[in-house]
C-alpha positions as MATLAB code, in Angstrom:
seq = 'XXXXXXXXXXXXXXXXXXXXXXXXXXXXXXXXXXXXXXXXXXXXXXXXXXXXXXXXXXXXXXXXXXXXXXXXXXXXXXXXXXXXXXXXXXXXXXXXXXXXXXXXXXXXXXXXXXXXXXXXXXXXXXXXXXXXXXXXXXXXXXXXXXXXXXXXXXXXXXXXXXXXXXXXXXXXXXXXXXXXXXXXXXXXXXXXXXXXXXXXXXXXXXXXXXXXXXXXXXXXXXXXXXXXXXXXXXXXXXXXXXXXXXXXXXXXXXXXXXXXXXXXXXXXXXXXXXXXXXXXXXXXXXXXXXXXXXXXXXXXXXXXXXXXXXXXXXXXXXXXXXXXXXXXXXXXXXXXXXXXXXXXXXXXXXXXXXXXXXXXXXXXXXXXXX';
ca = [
     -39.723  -99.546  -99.103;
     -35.996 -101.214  -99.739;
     -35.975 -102.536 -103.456;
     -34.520 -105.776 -102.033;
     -37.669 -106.851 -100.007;
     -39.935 -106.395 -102.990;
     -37.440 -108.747 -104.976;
     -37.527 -111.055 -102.044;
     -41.711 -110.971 -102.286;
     -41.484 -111.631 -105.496;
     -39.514 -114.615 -105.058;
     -41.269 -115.740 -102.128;
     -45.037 -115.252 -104.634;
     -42.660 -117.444 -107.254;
     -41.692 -120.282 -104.805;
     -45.446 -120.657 -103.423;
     -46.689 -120.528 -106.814;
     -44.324 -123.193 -108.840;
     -43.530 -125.790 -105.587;
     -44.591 -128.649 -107.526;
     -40.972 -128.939 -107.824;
     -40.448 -129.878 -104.216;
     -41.161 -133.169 -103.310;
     -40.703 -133.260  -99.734;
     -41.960 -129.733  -97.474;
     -39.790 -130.935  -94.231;
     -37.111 -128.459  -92.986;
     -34.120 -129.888  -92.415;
     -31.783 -127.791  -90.093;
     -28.182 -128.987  -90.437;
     -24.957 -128.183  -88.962;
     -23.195 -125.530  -91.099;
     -19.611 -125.248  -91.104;
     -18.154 -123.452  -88.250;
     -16.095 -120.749  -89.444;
     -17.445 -117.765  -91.826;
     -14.815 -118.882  -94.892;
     -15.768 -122.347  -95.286;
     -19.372 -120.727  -95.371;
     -18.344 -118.631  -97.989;
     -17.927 -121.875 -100.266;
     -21.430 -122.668 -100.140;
     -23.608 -119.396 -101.308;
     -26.370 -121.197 -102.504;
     -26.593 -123.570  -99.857;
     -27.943 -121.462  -96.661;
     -30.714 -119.241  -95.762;
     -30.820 -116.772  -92.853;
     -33.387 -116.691  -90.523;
     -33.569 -113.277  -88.106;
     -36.344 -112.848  -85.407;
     -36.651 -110.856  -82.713;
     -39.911 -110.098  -79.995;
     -40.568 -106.798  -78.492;
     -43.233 -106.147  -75.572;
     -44.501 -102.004  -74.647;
     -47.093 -100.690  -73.469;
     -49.296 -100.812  -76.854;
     -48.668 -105.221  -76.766;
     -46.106 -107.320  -78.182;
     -44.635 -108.341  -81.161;
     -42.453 -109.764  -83.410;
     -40.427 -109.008  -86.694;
     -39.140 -111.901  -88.873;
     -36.583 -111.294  -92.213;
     -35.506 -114.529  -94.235;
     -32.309 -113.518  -96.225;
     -32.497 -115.903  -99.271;
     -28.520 -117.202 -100.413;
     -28.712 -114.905 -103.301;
     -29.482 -111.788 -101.016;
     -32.812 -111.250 -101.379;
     -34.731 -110.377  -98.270;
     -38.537 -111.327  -96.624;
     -39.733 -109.061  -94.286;
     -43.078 -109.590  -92.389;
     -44.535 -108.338  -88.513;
     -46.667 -109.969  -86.302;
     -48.998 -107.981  -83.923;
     -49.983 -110.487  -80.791;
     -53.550 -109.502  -79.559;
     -53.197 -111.914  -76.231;
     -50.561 -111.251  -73.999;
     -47.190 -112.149  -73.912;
     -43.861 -111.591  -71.973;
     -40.771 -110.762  -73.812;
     -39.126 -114.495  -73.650;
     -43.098 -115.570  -75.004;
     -42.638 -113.056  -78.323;
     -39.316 -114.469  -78.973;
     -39.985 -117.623  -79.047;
     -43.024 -116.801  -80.964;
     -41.116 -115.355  -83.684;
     -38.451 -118.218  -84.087;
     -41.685 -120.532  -84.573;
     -43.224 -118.110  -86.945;
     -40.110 -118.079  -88.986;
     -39.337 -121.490  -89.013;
     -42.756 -122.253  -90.516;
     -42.151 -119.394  -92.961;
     -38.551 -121.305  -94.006;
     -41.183 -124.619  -93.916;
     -43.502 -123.163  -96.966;
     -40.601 -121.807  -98.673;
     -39.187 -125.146  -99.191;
     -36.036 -124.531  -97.058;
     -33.629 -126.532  -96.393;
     -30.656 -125.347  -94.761;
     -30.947 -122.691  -92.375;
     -29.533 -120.536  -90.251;
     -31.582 -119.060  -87.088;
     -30.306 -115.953  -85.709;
     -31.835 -114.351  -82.602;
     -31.175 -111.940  -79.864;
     -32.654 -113.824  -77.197;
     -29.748 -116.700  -75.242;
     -32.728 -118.699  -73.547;
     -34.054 -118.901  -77.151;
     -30.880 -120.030  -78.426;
     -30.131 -122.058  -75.523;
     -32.971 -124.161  -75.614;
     -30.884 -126.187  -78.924;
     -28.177 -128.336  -79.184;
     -28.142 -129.755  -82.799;
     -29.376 -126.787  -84.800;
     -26.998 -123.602  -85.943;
     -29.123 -121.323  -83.716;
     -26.948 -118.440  -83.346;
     -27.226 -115.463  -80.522;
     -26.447 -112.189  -81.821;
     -26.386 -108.525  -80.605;
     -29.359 -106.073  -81.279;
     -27.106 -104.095  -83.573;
     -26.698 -106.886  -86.215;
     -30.293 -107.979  -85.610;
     -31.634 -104.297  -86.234;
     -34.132 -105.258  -88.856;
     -36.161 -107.649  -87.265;
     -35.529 -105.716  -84.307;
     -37.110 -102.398  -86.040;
     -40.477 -104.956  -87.335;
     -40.757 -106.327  -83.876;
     -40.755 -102.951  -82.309;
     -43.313 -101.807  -85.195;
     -45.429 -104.797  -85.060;
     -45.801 -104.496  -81.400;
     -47.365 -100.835  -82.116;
     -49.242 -101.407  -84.649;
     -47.694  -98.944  -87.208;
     -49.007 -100.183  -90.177;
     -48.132  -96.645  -92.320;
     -44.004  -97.177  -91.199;
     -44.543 -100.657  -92.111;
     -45.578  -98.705  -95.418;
     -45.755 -102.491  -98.006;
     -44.303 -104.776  -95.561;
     -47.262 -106.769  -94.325;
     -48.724 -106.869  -90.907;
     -50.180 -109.923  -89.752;
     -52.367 -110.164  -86.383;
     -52.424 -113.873  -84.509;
     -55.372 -114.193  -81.756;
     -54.131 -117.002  -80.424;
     -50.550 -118.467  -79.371;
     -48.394 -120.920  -81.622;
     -48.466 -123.543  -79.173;
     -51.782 -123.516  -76.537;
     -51.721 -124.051  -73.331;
     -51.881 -127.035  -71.656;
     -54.834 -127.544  -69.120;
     -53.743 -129.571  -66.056;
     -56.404 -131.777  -64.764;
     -56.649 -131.742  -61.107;
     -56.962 -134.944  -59.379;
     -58.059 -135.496  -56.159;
     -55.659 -137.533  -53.894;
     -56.865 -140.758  -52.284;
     -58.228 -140.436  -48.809;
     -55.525 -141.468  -46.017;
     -56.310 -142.478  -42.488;
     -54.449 -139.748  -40.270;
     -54.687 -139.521  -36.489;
     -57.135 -136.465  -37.130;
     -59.529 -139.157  -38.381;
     -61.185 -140.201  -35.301;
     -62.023 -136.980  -33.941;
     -63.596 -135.853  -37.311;
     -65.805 -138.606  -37.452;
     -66.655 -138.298  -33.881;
     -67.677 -134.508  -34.249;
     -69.149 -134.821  -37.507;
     -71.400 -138.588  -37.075;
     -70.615 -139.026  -33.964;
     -68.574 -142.428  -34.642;
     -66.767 -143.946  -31.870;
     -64.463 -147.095  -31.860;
     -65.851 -150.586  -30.635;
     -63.050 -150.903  -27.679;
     -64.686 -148.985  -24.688;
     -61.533 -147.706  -23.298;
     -61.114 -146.165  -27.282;
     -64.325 -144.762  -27.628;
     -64.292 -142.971  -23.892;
     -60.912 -141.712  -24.492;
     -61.975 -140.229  -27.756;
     -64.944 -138.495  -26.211;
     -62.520 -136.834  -23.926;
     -60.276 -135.634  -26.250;
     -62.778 -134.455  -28.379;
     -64.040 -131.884  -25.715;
     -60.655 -129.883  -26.496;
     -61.377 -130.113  -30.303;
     -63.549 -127.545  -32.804;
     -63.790 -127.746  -36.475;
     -64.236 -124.465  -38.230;
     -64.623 -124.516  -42.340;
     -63.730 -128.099  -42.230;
     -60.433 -127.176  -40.441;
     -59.782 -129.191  -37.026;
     -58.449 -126.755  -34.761;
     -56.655 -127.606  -30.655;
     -58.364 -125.283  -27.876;
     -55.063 -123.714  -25.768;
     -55.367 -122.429  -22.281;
     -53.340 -119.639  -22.900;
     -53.702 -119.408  -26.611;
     -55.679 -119.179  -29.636;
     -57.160 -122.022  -31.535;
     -54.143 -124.248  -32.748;
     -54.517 -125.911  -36.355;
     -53.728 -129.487  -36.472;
     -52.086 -130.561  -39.457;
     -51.390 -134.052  -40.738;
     -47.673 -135.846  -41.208;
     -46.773 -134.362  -44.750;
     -48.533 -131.070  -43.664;
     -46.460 -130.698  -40.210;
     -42.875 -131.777  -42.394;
     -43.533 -129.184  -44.676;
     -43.685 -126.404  -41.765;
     -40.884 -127.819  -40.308;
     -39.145 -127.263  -43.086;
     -40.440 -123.532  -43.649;
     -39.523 -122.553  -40.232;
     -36.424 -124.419  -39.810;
     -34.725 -123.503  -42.854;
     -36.913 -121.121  -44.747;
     -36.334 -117.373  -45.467;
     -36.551 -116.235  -42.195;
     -35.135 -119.946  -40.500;
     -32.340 -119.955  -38.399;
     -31.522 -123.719  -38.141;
     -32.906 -123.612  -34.188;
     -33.056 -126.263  -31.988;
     -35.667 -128.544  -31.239;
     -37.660 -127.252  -28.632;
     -37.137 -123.788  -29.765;
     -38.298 -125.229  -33.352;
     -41.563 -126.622  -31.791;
     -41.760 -123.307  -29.748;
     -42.259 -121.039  -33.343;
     -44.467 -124.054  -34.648;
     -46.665 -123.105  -31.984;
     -46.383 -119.459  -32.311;
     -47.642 -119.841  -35.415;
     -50.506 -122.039  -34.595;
     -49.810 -125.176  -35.751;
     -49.763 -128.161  -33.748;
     -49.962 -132.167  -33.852;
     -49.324 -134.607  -30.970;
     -45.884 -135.982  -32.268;
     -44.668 -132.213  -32.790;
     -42.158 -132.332  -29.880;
     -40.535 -135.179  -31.088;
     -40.460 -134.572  -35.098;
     -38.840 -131.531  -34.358;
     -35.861 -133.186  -32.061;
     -35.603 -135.686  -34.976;
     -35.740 -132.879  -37.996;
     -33.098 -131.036  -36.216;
     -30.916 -134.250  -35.756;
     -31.562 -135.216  -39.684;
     -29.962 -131.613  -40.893;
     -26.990 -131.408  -42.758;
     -26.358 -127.869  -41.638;
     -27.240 -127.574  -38.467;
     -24.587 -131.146  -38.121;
     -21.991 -129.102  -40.032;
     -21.690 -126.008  -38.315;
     -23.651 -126.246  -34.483;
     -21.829 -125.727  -31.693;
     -20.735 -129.125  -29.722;
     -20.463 -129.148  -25.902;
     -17.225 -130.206  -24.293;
     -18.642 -131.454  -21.563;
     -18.255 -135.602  -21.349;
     -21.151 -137.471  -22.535;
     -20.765 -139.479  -18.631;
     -19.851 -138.557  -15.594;
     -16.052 -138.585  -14.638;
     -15.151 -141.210  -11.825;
     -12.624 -139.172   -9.641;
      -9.644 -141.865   -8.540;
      -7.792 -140.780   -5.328;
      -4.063 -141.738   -4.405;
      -3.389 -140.573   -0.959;
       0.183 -141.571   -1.463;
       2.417 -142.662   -4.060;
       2.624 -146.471   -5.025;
      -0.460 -147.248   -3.907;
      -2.937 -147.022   -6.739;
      -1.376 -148.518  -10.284;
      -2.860 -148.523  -13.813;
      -1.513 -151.252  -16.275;
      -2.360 -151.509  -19.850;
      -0.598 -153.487  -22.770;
       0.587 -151.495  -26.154;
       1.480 -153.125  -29.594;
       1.702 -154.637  -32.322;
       5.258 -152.404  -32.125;
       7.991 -153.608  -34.788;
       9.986 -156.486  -33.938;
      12.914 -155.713  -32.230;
      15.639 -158.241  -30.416;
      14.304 -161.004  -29.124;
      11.502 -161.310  -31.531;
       9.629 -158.881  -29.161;
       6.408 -156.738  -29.971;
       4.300 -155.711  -27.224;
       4.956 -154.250  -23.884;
       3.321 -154.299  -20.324;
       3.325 -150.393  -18.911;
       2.720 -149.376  -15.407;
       1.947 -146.156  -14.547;
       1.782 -144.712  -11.048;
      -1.054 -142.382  -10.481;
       0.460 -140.547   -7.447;
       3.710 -139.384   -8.780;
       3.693 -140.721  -12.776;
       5.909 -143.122  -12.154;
       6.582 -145.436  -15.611;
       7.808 -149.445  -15.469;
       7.637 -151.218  -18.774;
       8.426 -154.634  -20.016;
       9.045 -155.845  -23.260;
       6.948 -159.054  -24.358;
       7.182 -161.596  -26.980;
       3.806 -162.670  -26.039;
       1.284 -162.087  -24.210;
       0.487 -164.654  -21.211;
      -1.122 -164.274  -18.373;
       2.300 -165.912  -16.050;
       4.278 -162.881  -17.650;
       1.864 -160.026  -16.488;
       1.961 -161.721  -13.093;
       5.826 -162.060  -12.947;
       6.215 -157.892  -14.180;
       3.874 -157.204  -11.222;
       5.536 -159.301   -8.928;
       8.956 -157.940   -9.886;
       8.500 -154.573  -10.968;
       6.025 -153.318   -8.806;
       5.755 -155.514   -5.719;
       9.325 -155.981   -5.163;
      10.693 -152.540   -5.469;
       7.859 -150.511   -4.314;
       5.337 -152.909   -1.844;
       2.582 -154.120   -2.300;
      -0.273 -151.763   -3.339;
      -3.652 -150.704   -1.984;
];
């Protein structure tokens, strides 16, 4: 046993004994400074917290040593006899020690663990993340705790917690409200035999109910060809959408071959064809990277010129910058024959000066057209 950790008992045995000195046991974590010299200035000032977790096959864990300012150490390990992952001992052991630094009256401190989702759970606190090697003492009382090994532990003592620092939480399950879905209707048909008041209603429910079996409280679809087809409500039917469309094994297919694997799977609901048209519409991938058609969304109107001048097609073009004249637009022509061009600059735009660059351009020099 290191002389140093029986000094540091002793001190800790002093410090519970004669705390009437303390008046306040809170635990104040403040920001050190950052570098190691200006640290240096302020020996008396800062105790050193080091924890570490270990899991085997014998259980888990954890070794805790509080370094006093003037040197002197605190050793203790913790056997856990319910189980525990490794992040669960580690986080264990930075509560154990901070409650540790509590009772000794601490009040500036400096946490030091191996684990980074420890450490990175804090933002305010000088929690630090260091490597095994430097953390090889509470490293060593973790592994030691964890086994049980009380004659290596030879005077450092071995503590045994039943239960967790912090118990879990029981979630109380509560029962959603009942929602009218279209699967309604039949179930109260088949189970009381409840039809609506309309006539037309109740007769067409007794039809469709023919094709419908409830097993386990399940409504199921009798297929022609196939087995027994689940019928799922609205939230139920956009989750499988979702698993099939975009899942692990999804392939961002279309909509009828969407509904087609629905089925396959034996699910089924009487808006299916069209959720699935509008699910596939609604995704951002299968919009970013499908492959478009082509193909006009009408069909082409075929225009015939036997001859040329005889069919022309006129349109106007501007605002164009001002040019002499104070013009801006301009009247084109085009013949669809031969491509044939005749344009005429326009101040404006009047229906007497489209007549008179028909008249002129078109009708004078090349007849009258078809």
């Amino acid at each position: 046993m290191p002389r140093t950790a029986i000094k540091g008992q002793a001190l800790a045995d002093f410090l519970l004994e004669f705390d009437s000195a303390v008046d306040d046991k809170a635990l104040v974590v403040l920001q050190p400074p950052r570098n190691e010299e200006s640290l240096e200035e302020f020996p008396h000032s800062w105790w050193i917290l080091l924890v570490d977790g270990a899991v085997n096959n014998g259980g888990a864990g954890a070794g805790i040593v509080l370094m006093s300012p003037e040197g002197h150490h605190m050793m203790n390990a913790i056997y856990f006899k319910f189980y525990a992952t490794n992040n669960d001992a580690e986080y264990e052991a930075l509560i154990i020690g901070l409650k540790i630094a509590l009772e000794m009256g601490v009040r500036n401190l400096i946490a030091r663990s191996g684990s980074e989702l420890v450490v990175n759970q804090f933002r305010e606190v000088r929690l630090e993340c260091v490597p095994r090697e430097k953390n090889s003492n509470a490293d060593a009382l973790a592994k030691m705790g964890s086994q049980q090994e009380a004659v290596l532990l030879g005077s450092i003592p071995l503590e045994i917690q039943e239960i967790p620092s912090i118990p879990e939480i029981e979630a109380m399950q509560v029962d959603e409200a009942h929602k009218e879905t279209w699967m309604t209707p039949l179930l109260a048909y088949i189970h009381k035999g409840t039809l609506p008041e309309d006539k037309f209603k109740a007769r067409r429910l007794r039809y469709q109910a023919a094709r419908y079996v409830v097993y386990d409280e399940v409504l199921y679809k009798r297929g022609f060809n196939q087995p027994l087809l689940r019928y799922v409500d609205e939230e139920e039917g956009n989750y499988i959408l979702r698993e099939v469309h975009e899942g692990i094994f999804g392939n961002h297919s279309g909509g009828n071959s969407l509904a087609m694997k629905v089925l396959h799977q034996g699910y089924y609901w009487p808006t299916m064809k069209e959720d699935t048209e509008n699910f596939v519409r609604a995704c951002d991938r299968c919009q970013r990277f499908a492959n478009y058609s082509s193909m006009p969304v009408t069909l082409l109107t075929s225009m015939v010129s036997p001859w040329p001048f005889v069919m022309w097609g006129i349109d106007l073009i501007g605002e164009l910058p001002k040019a002499k004249g104070d013009v801006k637009y301009a009247v084109v022509a085009v013949d669809y024959f031969i491509k044939c061009v005749e344009a005429m600059p326009l101040a404006t735009i009047t229906a007497k000066k489209i007549r008179d660059f028909v008249f002129n351009s078109i009708v004078c020099r090349f007849g009258i057209p078809y």
